[in-house]
N, C-alpha and C positions, 0 to 999 in steps of 0.2 A: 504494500500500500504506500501510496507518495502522501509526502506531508500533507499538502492539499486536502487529499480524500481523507486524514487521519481527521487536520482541525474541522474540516465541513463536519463532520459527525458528531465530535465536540460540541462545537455551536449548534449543528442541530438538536442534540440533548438539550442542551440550557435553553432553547428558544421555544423548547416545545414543555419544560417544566415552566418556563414563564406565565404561560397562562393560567397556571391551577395557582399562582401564586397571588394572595390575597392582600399581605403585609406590604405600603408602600414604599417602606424600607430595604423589605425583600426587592421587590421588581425592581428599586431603581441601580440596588447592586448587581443585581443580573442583567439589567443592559449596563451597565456601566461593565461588566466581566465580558457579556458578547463584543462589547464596541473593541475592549482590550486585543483578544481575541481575530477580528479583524485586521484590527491594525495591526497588530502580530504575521498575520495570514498572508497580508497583501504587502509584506515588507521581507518577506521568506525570497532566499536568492532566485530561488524555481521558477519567478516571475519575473526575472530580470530577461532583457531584450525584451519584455514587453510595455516595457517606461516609456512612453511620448516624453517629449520637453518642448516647452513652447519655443517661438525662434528665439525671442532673445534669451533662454538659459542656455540654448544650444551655441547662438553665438559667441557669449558670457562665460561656457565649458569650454567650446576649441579655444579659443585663446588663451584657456590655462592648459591645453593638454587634456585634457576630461573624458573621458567617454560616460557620461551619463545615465547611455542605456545599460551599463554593468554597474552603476551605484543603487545602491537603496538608501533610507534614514538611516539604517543601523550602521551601514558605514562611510556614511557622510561624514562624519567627524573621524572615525575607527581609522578611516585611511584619509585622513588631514585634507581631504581637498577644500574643504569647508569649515575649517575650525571656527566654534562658535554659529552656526548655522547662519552666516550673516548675508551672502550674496545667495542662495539659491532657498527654495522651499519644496519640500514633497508633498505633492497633493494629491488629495483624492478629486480626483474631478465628482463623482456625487463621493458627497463627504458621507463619512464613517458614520453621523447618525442616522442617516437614509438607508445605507446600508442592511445597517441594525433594525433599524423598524421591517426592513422588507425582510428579513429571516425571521423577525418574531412571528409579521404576519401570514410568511409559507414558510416552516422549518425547512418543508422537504426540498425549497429551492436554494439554502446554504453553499453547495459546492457551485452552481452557476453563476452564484451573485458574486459569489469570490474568482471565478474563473471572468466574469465577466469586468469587476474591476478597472477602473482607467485611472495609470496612476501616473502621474506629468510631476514632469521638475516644473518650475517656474523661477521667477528671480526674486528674491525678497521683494522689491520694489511691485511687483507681480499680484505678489500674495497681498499686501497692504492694501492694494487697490480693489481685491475682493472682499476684504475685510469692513474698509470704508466704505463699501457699495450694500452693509452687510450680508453679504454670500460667503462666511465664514463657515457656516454650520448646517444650511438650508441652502439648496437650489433646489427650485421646481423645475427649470431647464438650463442644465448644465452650460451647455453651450450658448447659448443666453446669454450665461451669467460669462462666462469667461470671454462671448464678444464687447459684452458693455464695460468690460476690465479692461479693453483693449490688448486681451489677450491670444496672442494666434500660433496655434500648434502647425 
């Protein structure tokens, strides 16, 4: 079994205990464990070469040597191209709580939602401007959000 098919199953347990769960203390640590989980999932190397990067972190990479689509978060700092994550960001183009909601509401679709994943470098300057526009945590449509960022992959 590949990592992938291991954590899909994972998180389909917990998305599918979520709902007999009544304590709101309970539910919000179980998506706060699923969203964990996730972002664990879609940052595992098994998914590298399939990292988009908008143009300018692609630009922003080759001028320092970079290849991007072999980096993930975990070692964006681990191997110093980014110390301090200060020029680039790892996004989830739909963000980690979208995600989460859509496993809670079909367990049995966990390994597609992880397979289907879109995960973009961006440049700090990038991400700010999603931030400010707030599409930090919520897109209803992705790409939307990241044209009105002036964002182009």
């Amino acid at each position: 079994m590949m990592f992938l098919e291991a954590i899909a199953k994972a998180i389909e347990v917990m998305a599918r205990e979520y709902s007999g769960l009544t304590d709101e203390v309970d539910r919000r640590a179980m998506r706060r464990q699923i969203s964990v989980c996730i972002r664990n999932a879609t940052d595992h190397p098994s998914i590298a070469g399939r990292i988009e990067a908008s143009q300018a972190a692609r630009t922003l990479a080759t001028e320092r040597g970079i290849d991007l689509s072999k980096m993930t978060w975990a070692n964006q700092t681990g191997k110093q191209f980014d110390p301090g994550r200060k020029l680039f960001a790892y996004e989830h183009m739909v963000p980690v709580k979208s995600l989460m909601y859509a496993v809670i509401a079909d367990p049995g679709s966990v390994l597609q939602v992880l397979q289907s994943a879109r995960l973009v470098w961006v440049t700090r300057g990038e991400n700010d401007r999603l931030t400010e526009l707030g599409y930090a945590h919520e897109r209803a449509d992705p790409q939307k959000c990241y044209e009105e960022a002036g964002i182009k992959l």
